[in-house]
BAFI-3210 file (N, C-alpha, C; in Angstrom, 3 decimals, decimal comma, padded with zeros to 6 digits):
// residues 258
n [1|2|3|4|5|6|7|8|9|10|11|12|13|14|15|16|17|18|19|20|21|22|23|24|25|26|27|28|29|30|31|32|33|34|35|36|37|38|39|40|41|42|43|44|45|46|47|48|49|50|51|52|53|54|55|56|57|58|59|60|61|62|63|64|65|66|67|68|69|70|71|72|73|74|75|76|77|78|79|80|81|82|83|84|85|86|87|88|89|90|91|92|93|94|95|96|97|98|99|100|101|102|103|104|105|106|107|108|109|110|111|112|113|114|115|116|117|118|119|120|121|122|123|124|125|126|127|128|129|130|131|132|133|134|135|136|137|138|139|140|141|142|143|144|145|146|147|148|149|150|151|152|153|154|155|156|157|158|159|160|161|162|163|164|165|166|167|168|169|170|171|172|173|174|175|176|177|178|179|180|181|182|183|184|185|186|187|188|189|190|191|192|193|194|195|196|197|198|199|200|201|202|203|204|205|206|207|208|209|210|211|212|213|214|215|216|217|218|219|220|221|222|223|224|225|226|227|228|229|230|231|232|233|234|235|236|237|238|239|240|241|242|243|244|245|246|247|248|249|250|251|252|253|254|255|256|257|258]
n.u [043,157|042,941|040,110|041,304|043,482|041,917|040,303|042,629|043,314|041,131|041,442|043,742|043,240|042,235|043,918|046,011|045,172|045,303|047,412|049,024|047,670|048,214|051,052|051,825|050,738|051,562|054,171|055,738|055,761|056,599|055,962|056,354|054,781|053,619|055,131|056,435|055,376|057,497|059,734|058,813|058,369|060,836|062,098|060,390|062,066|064,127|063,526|061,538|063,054|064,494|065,087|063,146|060,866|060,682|060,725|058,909|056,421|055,757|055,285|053,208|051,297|051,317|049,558|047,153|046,111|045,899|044,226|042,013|041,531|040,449|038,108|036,560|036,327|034,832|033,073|030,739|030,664|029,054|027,220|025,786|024,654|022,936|021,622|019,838|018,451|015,628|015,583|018,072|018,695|017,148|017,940|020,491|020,045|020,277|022,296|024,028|023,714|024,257|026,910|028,327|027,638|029,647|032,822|035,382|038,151|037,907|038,043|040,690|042,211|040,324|041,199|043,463|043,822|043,364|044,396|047,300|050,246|051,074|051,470|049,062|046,855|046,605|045,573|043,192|042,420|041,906|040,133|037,829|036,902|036,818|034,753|032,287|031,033|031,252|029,547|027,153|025,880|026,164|024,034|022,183|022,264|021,969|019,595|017,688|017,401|017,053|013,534|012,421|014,218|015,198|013,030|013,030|015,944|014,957|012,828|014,531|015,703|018,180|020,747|022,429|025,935|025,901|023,606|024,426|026,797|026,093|023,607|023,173|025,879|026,557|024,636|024,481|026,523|027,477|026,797|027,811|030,601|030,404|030,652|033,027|034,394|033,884|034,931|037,675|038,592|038,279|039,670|042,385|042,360|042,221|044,666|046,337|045,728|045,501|048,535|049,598|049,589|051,722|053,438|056,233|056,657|055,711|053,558|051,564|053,025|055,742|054,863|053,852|056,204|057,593|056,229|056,411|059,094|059,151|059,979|058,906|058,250|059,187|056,736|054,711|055,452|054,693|052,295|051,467|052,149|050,567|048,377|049,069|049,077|046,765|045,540|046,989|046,088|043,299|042,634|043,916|041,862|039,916|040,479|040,097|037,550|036,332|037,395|036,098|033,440|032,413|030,560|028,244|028,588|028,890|026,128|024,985|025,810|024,571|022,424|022,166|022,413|020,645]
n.v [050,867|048,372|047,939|048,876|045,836|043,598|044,397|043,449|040,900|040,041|040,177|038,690|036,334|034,381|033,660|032,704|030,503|029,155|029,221|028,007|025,243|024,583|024,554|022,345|020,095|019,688|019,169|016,995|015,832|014,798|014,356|015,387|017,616|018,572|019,934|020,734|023,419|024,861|024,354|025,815|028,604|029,136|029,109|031,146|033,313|033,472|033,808|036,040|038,802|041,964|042,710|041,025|042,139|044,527|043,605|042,165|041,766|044,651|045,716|044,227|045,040|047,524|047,426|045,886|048,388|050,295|048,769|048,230|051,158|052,491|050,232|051,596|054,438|054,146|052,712|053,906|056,077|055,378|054,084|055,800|056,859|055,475|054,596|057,093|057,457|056,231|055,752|055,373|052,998|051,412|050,623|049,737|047,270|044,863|044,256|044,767|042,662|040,652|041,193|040,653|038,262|036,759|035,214|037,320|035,920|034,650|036,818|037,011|036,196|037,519|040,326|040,559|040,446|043,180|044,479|043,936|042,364|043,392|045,646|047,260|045,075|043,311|045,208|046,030|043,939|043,290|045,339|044,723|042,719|043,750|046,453|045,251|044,389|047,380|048,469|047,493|047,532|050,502|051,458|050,268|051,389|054,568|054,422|053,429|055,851|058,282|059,169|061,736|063,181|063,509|064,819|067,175|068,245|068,755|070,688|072,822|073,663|072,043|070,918|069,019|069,142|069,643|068,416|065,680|065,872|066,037|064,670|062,194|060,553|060,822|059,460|057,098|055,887|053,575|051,528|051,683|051,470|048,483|047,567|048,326|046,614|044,220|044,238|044,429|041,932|040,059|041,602|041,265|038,043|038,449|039,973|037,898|035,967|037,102|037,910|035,477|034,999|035,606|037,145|038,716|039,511|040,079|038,758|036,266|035,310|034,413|032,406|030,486|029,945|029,108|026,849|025,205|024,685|023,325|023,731|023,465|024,733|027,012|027,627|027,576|029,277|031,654|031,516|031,434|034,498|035,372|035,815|036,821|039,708|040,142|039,864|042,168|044,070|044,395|044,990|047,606|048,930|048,115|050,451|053,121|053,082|053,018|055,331|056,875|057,032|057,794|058,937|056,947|054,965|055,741|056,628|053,992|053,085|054,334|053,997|051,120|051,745|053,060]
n.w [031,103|032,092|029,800|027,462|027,611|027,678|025,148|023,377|024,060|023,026|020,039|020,054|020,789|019,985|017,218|018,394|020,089|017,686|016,238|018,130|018,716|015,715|015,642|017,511|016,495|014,521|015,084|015,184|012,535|009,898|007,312|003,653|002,498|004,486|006,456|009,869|011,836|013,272|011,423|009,075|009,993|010,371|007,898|007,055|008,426|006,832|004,224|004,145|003,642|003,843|001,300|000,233|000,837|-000,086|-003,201|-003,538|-001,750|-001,026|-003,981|-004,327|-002,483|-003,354|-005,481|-004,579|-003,201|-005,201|-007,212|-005,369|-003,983|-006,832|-007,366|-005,149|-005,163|-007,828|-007,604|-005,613|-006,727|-008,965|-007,457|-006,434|-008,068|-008,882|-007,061|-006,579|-009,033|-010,288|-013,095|-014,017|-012,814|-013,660|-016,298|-015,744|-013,998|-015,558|-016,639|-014,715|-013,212|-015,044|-015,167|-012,734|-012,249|-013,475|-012,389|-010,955|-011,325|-013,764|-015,824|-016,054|-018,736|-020,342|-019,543|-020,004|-022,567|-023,189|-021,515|-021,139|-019,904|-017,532|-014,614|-015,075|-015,960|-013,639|-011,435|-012,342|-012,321|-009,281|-008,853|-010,663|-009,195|-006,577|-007,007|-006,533|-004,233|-002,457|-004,761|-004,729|-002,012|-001,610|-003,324|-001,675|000,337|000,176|-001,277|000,861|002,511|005,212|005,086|006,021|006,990|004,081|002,852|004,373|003,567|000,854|001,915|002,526|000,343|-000,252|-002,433|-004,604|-004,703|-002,188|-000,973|-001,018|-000,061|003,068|003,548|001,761|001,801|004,402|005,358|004,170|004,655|007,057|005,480|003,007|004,170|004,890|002,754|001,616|003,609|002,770|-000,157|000,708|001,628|-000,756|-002,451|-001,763|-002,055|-005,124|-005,631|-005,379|-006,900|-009,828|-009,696|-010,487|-012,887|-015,821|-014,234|-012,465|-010,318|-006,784|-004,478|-004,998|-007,239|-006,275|-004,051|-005,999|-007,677|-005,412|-004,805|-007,258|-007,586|-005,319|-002,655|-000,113|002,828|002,390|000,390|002,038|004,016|002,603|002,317|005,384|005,408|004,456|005,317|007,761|006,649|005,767|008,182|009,484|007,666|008,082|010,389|010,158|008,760|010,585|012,465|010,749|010,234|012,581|012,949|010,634|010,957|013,353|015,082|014,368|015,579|018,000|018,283|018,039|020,532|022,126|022,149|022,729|025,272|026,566]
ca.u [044,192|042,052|039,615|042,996|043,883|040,530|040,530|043,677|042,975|039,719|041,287|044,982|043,425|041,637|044,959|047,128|045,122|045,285|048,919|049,597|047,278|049,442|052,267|051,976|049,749|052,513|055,829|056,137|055,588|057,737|055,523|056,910|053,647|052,692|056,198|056,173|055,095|058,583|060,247|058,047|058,654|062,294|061,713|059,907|062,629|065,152|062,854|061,407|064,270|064,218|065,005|062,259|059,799|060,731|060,777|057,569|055,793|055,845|054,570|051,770|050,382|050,572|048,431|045,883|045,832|044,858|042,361|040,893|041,149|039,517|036,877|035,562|035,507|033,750|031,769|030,501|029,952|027,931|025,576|024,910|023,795|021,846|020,687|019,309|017,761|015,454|015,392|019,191|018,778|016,157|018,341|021,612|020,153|019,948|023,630|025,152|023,515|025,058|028,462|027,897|027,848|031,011|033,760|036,601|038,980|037,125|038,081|042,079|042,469|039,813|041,514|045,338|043,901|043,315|045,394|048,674|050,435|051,639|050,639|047,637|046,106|046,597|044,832|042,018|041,850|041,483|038,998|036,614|036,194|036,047|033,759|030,297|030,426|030,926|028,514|025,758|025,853|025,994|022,771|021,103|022,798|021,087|017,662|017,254|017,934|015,805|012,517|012,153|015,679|015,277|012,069|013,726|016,516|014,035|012,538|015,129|016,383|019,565|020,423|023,527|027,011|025,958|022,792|025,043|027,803|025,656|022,950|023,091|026,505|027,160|023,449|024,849|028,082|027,455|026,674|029,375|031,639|030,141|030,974|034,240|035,240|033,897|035,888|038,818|038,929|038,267|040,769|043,367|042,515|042,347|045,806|047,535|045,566|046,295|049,862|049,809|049,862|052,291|053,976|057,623|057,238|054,499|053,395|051,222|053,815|056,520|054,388|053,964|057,589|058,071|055,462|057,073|060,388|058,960|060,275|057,227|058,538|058,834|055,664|053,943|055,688|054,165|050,979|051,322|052,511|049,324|047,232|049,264|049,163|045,118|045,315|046,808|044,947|041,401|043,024|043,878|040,519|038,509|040,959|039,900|035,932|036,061|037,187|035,267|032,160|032,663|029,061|027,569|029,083|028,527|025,367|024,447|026,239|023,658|021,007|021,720|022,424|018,800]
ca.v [049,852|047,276|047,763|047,863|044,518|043,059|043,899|042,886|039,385|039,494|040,783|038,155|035,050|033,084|033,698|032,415|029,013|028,380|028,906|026,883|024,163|024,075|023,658|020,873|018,875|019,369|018,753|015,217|015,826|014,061|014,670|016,643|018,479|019,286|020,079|021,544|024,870|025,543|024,856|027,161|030,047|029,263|029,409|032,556|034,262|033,400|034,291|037,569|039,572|043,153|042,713|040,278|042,541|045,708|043,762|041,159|042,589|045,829|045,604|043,617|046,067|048,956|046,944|045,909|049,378|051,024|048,278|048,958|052,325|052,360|050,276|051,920|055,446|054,107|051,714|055,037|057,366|054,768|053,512|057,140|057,888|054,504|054,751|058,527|057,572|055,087|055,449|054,769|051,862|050,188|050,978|049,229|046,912|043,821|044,722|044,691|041,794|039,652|040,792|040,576|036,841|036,494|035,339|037,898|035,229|034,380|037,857|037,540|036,126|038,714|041,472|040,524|040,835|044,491|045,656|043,296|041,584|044,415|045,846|048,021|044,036|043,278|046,170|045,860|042,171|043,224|046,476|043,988|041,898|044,723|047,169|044,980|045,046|048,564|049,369|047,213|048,551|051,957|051,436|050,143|052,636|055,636|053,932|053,612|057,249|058,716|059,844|063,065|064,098|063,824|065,873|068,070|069,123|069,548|072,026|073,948|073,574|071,685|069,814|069,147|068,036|069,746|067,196|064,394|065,446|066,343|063,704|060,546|059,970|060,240|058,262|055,218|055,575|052,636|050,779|051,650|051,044|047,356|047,439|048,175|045,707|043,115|044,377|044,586|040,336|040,069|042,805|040,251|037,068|038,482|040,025|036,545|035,359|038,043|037,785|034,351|034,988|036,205|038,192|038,172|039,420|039,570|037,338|035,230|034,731|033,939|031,426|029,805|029,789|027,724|025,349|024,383|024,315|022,092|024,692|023,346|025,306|028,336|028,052|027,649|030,769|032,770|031,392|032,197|035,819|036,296|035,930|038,192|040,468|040,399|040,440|043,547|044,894|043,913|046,177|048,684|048,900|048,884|052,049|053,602|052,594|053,246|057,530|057,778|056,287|057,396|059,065|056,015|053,694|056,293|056,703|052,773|052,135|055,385|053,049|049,954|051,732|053,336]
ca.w [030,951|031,585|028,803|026,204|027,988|027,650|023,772|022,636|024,577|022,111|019,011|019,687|021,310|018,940|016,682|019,714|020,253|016,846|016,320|018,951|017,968|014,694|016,324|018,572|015,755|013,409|016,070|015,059|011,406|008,611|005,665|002,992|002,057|005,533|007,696|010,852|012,230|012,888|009,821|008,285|010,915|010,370|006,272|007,019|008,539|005,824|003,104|003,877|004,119|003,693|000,301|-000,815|000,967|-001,083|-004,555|-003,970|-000,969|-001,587|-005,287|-004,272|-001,345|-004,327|-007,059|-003,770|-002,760|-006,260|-007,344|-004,119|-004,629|-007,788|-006,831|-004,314|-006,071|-009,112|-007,048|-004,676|-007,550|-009,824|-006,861|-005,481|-009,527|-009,720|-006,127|-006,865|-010,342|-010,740|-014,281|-014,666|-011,889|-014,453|-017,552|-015,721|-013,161|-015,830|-016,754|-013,530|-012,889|-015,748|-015,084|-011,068|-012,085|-014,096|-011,571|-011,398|-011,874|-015,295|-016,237|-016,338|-019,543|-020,576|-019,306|-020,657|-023,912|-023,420|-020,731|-021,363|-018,948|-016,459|-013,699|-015,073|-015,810|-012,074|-011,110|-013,203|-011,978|-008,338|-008,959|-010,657|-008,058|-005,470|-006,970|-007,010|-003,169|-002,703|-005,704|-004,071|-000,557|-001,753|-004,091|-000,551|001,767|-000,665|-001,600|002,045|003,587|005,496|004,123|006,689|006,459|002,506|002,600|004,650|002,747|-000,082|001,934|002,404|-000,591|-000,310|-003,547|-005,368|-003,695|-000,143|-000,345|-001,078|001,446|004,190|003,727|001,426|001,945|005,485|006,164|003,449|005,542|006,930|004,436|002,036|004,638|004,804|001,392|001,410|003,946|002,396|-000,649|000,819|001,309|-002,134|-002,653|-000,991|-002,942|-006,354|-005,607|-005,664|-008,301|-010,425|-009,741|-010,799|-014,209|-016,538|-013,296|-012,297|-008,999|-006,217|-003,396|-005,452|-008,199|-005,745|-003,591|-006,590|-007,799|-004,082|-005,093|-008,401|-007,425|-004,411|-001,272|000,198|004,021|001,693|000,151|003,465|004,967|001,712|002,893|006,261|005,295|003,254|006,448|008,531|006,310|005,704|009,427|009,696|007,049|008,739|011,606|009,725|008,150|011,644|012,935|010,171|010,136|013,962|012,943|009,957|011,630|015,189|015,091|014,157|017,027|019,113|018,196|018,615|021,713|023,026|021,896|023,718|027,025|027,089]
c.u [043,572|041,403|040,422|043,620|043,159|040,552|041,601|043,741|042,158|040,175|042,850|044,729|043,030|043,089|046,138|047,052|045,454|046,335|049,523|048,963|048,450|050,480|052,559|051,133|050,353|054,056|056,435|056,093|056,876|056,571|055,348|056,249|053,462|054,106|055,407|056,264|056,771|060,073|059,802|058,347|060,298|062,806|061,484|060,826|063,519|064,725|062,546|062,109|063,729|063,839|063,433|061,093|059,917|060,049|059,630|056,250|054,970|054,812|053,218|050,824|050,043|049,722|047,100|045,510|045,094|044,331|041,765|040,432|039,736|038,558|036,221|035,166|034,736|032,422|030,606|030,150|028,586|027,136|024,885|023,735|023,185|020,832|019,319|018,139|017,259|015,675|016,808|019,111|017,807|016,729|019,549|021,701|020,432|021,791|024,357|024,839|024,354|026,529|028,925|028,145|028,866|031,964|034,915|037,669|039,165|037,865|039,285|042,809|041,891|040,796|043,022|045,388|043,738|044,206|046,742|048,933|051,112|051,052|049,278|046,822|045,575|045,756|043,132|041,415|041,255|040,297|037,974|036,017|035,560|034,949|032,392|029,666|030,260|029,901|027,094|025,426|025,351|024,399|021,805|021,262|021,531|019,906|017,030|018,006|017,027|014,539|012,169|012,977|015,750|013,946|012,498|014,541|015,650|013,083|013,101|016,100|017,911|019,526|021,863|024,282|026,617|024,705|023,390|026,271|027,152|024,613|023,009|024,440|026,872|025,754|023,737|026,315|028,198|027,514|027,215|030,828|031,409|030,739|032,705|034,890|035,019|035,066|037,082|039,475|038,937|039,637|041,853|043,920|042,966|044,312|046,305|047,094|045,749|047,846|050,288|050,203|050,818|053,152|055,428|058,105|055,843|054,424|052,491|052,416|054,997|056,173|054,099|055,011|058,217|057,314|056,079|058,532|060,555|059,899|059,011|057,380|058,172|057,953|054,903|054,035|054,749|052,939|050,147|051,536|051,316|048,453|047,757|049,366|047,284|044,287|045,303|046,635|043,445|042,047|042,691|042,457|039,568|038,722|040,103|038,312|035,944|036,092|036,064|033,910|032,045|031,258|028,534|027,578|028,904|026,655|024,399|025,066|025,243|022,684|020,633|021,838|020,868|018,267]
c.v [048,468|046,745|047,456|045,988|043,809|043,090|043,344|041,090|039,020|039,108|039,067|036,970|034,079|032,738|032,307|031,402|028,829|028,300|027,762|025,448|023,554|024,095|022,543|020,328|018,971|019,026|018,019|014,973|015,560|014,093|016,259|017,862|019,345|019,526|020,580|022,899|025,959|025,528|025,629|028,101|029,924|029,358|031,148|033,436|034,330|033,623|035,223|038,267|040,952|043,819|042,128|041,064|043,980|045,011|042,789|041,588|044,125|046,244|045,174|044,446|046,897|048,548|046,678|047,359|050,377|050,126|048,712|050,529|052,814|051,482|050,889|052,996|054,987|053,448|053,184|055,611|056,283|054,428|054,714|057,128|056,432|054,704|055,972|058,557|056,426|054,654|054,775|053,683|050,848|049,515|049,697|047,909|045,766|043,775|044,317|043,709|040,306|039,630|040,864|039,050|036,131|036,440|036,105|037,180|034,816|035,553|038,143|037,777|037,615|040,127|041,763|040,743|042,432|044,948|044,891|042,887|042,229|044,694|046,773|046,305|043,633|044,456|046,176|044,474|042,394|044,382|045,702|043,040|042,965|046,064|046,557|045,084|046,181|048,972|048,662|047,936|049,577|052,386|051,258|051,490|053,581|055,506|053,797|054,761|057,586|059,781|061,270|064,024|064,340|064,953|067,021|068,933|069,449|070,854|073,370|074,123|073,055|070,555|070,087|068,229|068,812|068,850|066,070|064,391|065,522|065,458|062,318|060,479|059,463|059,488|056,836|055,105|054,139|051,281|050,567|051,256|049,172|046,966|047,085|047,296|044,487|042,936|044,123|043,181|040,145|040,277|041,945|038,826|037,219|039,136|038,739|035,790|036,016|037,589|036,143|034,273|035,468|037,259|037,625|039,135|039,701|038,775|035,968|034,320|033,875|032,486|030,056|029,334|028,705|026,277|024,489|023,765|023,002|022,447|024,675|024,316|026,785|028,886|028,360|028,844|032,033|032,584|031,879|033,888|036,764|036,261|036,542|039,356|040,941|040,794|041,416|044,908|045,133|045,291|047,288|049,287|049,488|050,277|052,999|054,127|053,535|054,944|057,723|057,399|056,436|058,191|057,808|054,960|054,119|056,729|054,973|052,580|052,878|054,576|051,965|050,451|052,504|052,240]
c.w [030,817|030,443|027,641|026,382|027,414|026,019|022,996|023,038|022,955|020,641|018,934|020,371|020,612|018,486|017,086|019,869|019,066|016,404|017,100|019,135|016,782|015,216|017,185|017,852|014,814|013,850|015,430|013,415|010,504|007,070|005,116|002,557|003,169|006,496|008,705|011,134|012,447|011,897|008,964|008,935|010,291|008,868|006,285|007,802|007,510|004,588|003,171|004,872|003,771|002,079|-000,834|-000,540|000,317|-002,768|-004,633|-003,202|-001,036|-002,634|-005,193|-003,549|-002,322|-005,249|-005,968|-003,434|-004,382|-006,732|-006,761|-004,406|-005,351|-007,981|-006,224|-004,445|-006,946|-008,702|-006,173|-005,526|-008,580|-008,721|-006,460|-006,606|-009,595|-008,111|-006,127|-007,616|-010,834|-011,868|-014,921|-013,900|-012,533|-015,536|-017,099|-014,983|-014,078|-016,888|-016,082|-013,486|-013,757|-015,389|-013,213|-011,237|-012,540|-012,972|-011,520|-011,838|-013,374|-015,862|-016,913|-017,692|-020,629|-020,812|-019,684|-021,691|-024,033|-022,705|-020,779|-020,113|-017,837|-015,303|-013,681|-015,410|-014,635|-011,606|-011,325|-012,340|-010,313|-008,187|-009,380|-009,721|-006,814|-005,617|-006,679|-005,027|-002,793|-003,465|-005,032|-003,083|-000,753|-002,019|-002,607|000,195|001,128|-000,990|-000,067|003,305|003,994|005,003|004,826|006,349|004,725|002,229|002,998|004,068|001,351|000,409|002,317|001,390|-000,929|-000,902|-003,910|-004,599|-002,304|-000,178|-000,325|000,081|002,688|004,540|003,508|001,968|003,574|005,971|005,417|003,974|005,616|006,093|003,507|002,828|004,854|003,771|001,118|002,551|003,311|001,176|-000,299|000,629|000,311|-002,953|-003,121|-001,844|-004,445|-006,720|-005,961|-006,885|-009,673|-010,889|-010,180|-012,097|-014,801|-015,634|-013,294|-011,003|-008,102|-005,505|-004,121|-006,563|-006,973|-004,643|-004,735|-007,171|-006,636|-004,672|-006,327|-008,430|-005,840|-002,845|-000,637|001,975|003,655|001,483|001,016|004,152|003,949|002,054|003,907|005,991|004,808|004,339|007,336|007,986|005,881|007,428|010,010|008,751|006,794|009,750|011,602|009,111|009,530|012,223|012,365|010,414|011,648|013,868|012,250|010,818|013,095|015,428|015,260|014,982|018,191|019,810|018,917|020,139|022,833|023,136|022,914|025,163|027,310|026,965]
res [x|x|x|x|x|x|x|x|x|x|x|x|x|x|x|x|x|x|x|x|x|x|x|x|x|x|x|x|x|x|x|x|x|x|x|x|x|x|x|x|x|x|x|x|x|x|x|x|x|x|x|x|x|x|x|x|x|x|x|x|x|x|x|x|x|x|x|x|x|x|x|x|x|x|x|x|x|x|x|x|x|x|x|x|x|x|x|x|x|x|x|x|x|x|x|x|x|x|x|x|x|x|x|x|x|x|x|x|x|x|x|x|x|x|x|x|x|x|x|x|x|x|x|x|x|x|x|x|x|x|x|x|x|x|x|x|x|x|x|x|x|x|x|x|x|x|x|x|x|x|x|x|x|x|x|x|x|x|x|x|x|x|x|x|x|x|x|x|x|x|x|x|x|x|x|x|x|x|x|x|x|x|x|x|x|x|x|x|x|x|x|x|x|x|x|x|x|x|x|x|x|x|x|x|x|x|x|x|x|x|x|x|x|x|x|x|x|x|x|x|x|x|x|x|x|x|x|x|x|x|x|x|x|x|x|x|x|x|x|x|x|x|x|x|x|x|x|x|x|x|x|x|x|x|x|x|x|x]
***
């Protein structure tokens, strides 16, 4: 009981001062840009209604969820096969590297000319940003497995997908899972910027729809909404990390107590 106490302090106090910072350093507030903490809370209940979170909400979680997606398969299968093969990791490294430097944002216009202005564009827009972490990671995770355990299964002959499920992947675990959280922030941003464009529904489009029409309480609550919602999709993320990976935590925490 304790220990649950003890983390949820950890995980909901920073949060807590800083809420309540903004609110008592915005109380007294009369400028129109910057209202107060609770005109925005009080925006944000009258704005996301049940409704707006089916037809803007909603939409936006399913276009973050398959970019993501589809980053992190394509990112996972191309680093295993560049990690594996030097020869394709020589062939592609000066490749990745050019378009590793192209900002995903750069990309939108790019990518409207081929994929139109729907939601396979959006998609596209957030998978490019989130595959290059995933595909890096991975490339490390796999180039650095262990050299015993890899001799090993060579001598007992284990090659194919049982060397890749039973060795590289769960020893670049880690490391792909680095991957994909970093992705996932990414994930997050390119969502709204995405949706900025040519959209007609979405949390980025609609935060921007406040800003033009000058619902500056509004906009603010879409603001706030986008950080409780990265909040409790950091959460959701460590649950996750914490099963697939419960070797690996279990493994270090063996470490520091010897």
């Amino acid at each position: 009981m304790l220990s649950a106490a003890k983390r949820a302090l950890t995980v909901l106090g920073l949060p807590a001062v800083l809420f309540s910072v903004w609110w008592f350093a915005t109380a007294d507030s009369t400028d129109f840009y910057f209202p107060a903490l609770r005109d925005i809370l009080a925006a944000f209940g009258t704005v996301w209604t049940g409704e707006r979170l089916a037809t803007d909400v909603l939409p936006s979680l399913v276009r973050l969820a398959e970019g993501y997606l589809l980053a992190s398969a394509a990112g996972i299968a191309l680093g295993v096969l560049i990690g594996t093969k030097p020869a394709v990791r020589d062939v592609l490294e000066p490749v990745l590297e050019l378009f590793r430097a192209i900002p995903p944002p750069v990309l939108v216009p790019v990518i409207m000319l081929f994929a139109g202005i729907g939601d396979t564009m959006k998609v596209l827009v957030i998978a490019s940003g989130c595959l290059w972490p995933v595909l890096l990671n991975t490339v490390e995770g796999v180039r650095s497995a262990d050299e015993v355990l890899s001799d090993t299964c060579r001598a007992f002959n284990i090659t194919g997908f049982a060397r890749l499920r039973h060795f590289l992947l769960p020893g670049a675990g880690p490391q792909i899972v680095t991957g994909m959280r970093q992705a996932l922030s990414i994930g997050i941003i390119l969502m709204v910027i995405s949706e900025m464009f040519a959209a007609s529904n979405g949390l980025g489009f609609t935060v921007v729809q406040f800003q033009r029409s000058f619902a500056i309480p509004e906009m603010w609550s879409g603001v706030l909404l986008l950080g409780i919602l990265g909040f409790l999709l950091s959460l959701l993320f460590r649950l996750v990390e914490n099963r697939a990976l419960a070797w690996y935590h279990g493994l270090r925490r063996a470490q520091r107590s010897s």
